[in-house]
Every structure is written in C-alpha cells, then in structure tokens.
C-alpha positions in Angstrom: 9.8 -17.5 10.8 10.2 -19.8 7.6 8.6 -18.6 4.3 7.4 -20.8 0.9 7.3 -19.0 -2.1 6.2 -20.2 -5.4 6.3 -18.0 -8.0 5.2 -18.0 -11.8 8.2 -17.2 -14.3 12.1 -16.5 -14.3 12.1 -12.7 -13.4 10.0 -13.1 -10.1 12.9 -16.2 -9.6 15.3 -12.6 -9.7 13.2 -10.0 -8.2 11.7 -12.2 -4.9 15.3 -13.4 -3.8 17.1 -9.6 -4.3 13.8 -7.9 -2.6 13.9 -9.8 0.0 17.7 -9.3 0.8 17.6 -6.0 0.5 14.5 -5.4 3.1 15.5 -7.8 5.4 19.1 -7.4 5.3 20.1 -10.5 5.3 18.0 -11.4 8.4 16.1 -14.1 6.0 18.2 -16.9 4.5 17.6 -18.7 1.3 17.7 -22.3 1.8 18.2 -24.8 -1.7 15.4 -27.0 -0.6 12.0 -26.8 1.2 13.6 -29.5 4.2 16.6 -27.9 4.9 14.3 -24.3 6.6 15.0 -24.2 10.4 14.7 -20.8 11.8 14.0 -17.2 9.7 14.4 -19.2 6.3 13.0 -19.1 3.0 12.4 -21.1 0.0 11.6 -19.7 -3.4 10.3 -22.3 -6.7 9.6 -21.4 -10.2 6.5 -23.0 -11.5 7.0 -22.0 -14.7 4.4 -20.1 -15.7 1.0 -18.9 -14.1 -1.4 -21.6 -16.0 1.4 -24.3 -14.3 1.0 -22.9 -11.3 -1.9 -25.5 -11.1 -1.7 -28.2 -13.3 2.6 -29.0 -12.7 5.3 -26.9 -14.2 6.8 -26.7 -17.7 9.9 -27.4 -16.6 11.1 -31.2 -16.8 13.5 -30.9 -13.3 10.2 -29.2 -11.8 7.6 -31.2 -12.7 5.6 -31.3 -9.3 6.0 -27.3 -9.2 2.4 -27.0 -8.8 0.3 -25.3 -5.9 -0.8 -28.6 -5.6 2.5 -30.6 -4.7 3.5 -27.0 -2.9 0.9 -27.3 -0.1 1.8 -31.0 0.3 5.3 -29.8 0.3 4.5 -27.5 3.0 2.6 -29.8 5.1 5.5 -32.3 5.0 7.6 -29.3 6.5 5.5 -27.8 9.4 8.3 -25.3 10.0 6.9 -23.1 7.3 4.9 -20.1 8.8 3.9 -19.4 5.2 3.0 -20.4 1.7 3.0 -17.2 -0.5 1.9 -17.4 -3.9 2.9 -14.6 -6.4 1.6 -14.7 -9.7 0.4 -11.7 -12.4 -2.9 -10.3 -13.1 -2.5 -10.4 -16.6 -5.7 -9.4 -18.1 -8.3 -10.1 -15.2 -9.2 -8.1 -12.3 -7.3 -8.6 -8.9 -10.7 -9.9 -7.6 -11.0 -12.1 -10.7 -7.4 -13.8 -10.2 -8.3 -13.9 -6.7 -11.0 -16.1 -7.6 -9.2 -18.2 -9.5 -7.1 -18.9 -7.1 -10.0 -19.6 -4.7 -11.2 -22.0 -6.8 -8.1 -24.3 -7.5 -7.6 -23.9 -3.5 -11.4 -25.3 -3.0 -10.8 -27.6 -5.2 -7.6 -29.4 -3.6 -9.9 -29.3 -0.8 -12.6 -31.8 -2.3 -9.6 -34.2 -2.9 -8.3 -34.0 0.9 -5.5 -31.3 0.0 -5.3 -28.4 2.2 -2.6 -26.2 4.2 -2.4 -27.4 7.7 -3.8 -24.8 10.4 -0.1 -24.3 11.0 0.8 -22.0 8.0 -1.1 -19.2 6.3 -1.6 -18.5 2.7 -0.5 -14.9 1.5 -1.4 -14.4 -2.0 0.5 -11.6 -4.2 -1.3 -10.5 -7.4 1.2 -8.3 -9.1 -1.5 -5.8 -11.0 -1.1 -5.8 -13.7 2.7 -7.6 -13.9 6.0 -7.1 -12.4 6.8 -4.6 -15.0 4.2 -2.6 -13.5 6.0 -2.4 -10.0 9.1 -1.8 -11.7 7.5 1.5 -13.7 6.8 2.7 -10.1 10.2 4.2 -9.8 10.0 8.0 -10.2 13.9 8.9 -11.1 13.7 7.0 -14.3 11.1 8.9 -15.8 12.3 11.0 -18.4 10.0 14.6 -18.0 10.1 15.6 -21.8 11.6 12.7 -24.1 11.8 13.5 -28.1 12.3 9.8 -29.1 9.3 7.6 -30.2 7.9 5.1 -29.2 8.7 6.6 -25.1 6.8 10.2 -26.4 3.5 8.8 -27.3 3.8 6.5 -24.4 4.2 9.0 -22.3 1.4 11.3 -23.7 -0.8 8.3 -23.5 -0.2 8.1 -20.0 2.3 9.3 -17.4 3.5 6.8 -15.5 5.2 8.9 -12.8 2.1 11.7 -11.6 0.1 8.5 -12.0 -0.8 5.1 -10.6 1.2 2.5 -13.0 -1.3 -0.2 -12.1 -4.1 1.9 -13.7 -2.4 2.2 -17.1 -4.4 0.0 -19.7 -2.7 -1.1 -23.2 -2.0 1.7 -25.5 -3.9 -0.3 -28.3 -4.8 -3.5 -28.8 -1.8 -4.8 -30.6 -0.5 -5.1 -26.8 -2.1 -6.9 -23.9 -1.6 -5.1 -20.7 1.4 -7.4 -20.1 2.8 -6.3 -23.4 2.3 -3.0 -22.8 3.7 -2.6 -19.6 6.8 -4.3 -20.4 7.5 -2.5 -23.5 7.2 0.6 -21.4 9.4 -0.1 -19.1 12.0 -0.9 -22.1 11.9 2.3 -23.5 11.5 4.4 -19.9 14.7 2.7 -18.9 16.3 3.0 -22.4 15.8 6.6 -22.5 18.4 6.6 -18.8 21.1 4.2 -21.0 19.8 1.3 -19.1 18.8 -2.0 -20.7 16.1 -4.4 -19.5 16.1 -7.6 -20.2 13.1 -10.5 -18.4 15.5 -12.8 -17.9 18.2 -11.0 -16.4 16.3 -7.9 -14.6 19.5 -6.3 -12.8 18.7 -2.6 -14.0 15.5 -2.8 -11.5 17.4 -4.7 -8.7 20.0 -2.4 -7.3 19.6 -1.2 -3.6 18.7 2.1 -5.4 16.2 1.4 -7.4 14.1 -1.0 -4.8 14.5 1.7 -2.4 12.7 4.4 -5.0 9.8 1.6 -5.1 9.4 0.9 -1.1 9.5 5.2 -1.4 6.9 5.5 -4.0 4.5 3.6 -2.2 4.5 5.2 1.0 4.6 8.7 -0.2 1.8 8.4 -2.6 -0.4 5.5 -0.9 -2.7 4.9 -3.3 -0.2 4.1 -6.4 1.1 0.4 -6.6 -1.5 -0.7 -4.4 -0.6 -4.3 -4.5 3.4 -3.4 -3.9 2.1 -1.7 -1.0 0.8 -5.1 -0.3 3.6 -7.0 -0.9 5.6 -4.4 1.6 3.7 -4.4 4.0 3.2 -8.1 4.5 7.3 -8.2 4.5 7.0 -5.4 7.2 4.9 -7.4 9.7 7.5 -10.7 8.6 10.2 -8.6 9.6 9.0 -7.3 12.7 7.9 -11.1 13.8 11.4 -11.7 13.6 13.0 -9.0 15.2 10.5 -8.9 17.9 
C-alpha cells in the first residue's frame, strides 16, 4: 500500500506526516521522493497554496507542484495505490470545492491527463480549515474564561457542545478562515499553549491527536470531514495489516 499526498500550505506539510505516524504507528514510511515508494510508503508535497494546487506552486524548488504534474507523477510510479488531495474549504461549500476540483480533474482529462485505473483519488476537504479540526479537541476548552477576545468567542459559539465545522465568522472583519484560526489562538492561549501555522506542535502531540480521533467517534456528527479523513486511514491501515 503506497500513498501520494499533495497538500496546500506548510501546516498540513506538519499535521499529515505526525497524523499519520501516530495512527499507523510507524507501519507507513515516509519516502523523500515519489520513486523511491516500494511497499506501505508514502509521499507528501506542498503545493503551496490551494489556488497552486492547479496552476504550479509558488514555490521556486516546486514549481511542477500542481495536481496536474501530481497525476503524471503518479502515473510514472504505478506503485501508488493512491493520490490524496487535501486542501481547505475556505469560504465555499464542501460540495462547491468538490466541484472545483471536478472540474480541473475534467479538464486534465480533455488534454489526455488522467490517473491510471491503477490508483484512486481520495479527496480531503478540511471544512472549513485545519484549524477547524484542531478546535475539535474537548480538553482545551476553557468552560468559563474572563479574558476577551476567548469570552465573546465563546458566547458567540461553543466550540466544544458544538460541531466546530458549523461555526461561521464572528463578523465580517474575519473570513471563516480567519475566524477559526484566531479561535483556536486564543482557546489554546487561555491552556498557556501557543500556536503558531508554521510550527503547529501544541496540536500534534499523541495527546492531543488522540482527543480528535475521540471526538469524532463519540459524537459522530461533529468534524464530519475528520471523520472522513479517519476513516479512510482506517480502511488504509487495515489493507495493510490484513
């Protein structure tokens, strides 16, 4: 079982490689480059950013870090069981990122670009970011906090007796994005913990991941597309223990 991810930005380059070590338990290996996957491998790449994701990434040393170059990529290497593509909601709809996506996938089609028969696309919208998932854990919510902003935030909604990927944007200064993040911030201030985009290690301890993977299954309707993302690691998993 060999895995391609492509992901949009530096924290899911953090967040992918640590989840994935913790569920798997080492069971799945990293590899540096897409050639080198033999048996229960995977390889991650940063695109740079959800709009590079299909046009080539803003990265210099990545410049083919597109979907594009990643199914050729994959086709190249027909080791790969799949091409996984995890990118952010934003501001659309799961349905309307999932037509976006679509569309850019029809479209390599019309110029002869396609995944071979051999490999499956698994596509993870992470509604409404990856802050969102990260909100998802339980112990970190403070019940009755006196600082501002984490008090109004949590008045305007509570992220712990309800789903986090339902919370809109406060106001309009923020975009859900914004939003999200900023909450986060101040939830994980408000525990002496610091969280920083580019260096996510508050979120990626055993601990935490494991309050997460718990949230989902004890309340199965929250964090829907975590629940997603687990489960599809759950059927990976038992493929290669099996």
């Amino acid at each position: 079982m060999n895995l391609y991810f492509i992901v949009e930005g530096s924290t899911e380059s953090e967040f992918y490689p640590r989840f994935l070590e913790y569920y798997f338990e080492n069971s799945l290996t990293r590899v540096n480059f897409a050639c080198d996957a033999k048996e229960n491998n995977y390889y991650l790449l940063n695109s740079g950013g959800c709009n590079f994701l299909y046009s080539g990434s803003q990265i210099p040393k990545n410049s083919d870090a597109s979907l594009k170059n990643a199914i050729k990529e994959v086709n190249s290497n027909p080791i790969f069981n799949y091409l996984i593509v995890c990118i952010d909601a934003d501001e659309l709809t799961i349905q309307e990122r999932s037509n976006e996506f679509d569309k850019y996938i029809n479209e390599y089609k019309k110029e002869g670009i396609s995944l071979s028969k051999n490999c499956e696309f698994q596509l993870i919208i992470q509604n409404k970011c990856l802050e969102t998932w990260f909100l998802g854990n339980e112990k970190m919510f403070k019940k009755n906090p006196k600082d501002e902003p984490y008090l109004s935030y949590t008045k305007y909604y509570n992220v712990k007796k309800d789903d986090p990927e339902k919370m809109g944007n406060f106001n309009d200064t923020f975009t859900y994005q914004d939003f999200h993040l900023q909450y986060l911030r101040v939830m994980l201030r408000e525990r002496k913990n610091i969280y920083k985009k580019e260096k996510p290690d508050v979120v990626l301890s055993d601990e935490y991941l494991q309050k997460l993977e718990q949230r989902v299954s004890k309340k199965q309707k929250h964090l829907q597309t975590f629940a997603e993302f687990v489960a599809f690691c759950r059927q990976v998993k038992f493929k290669i223990t099996s």
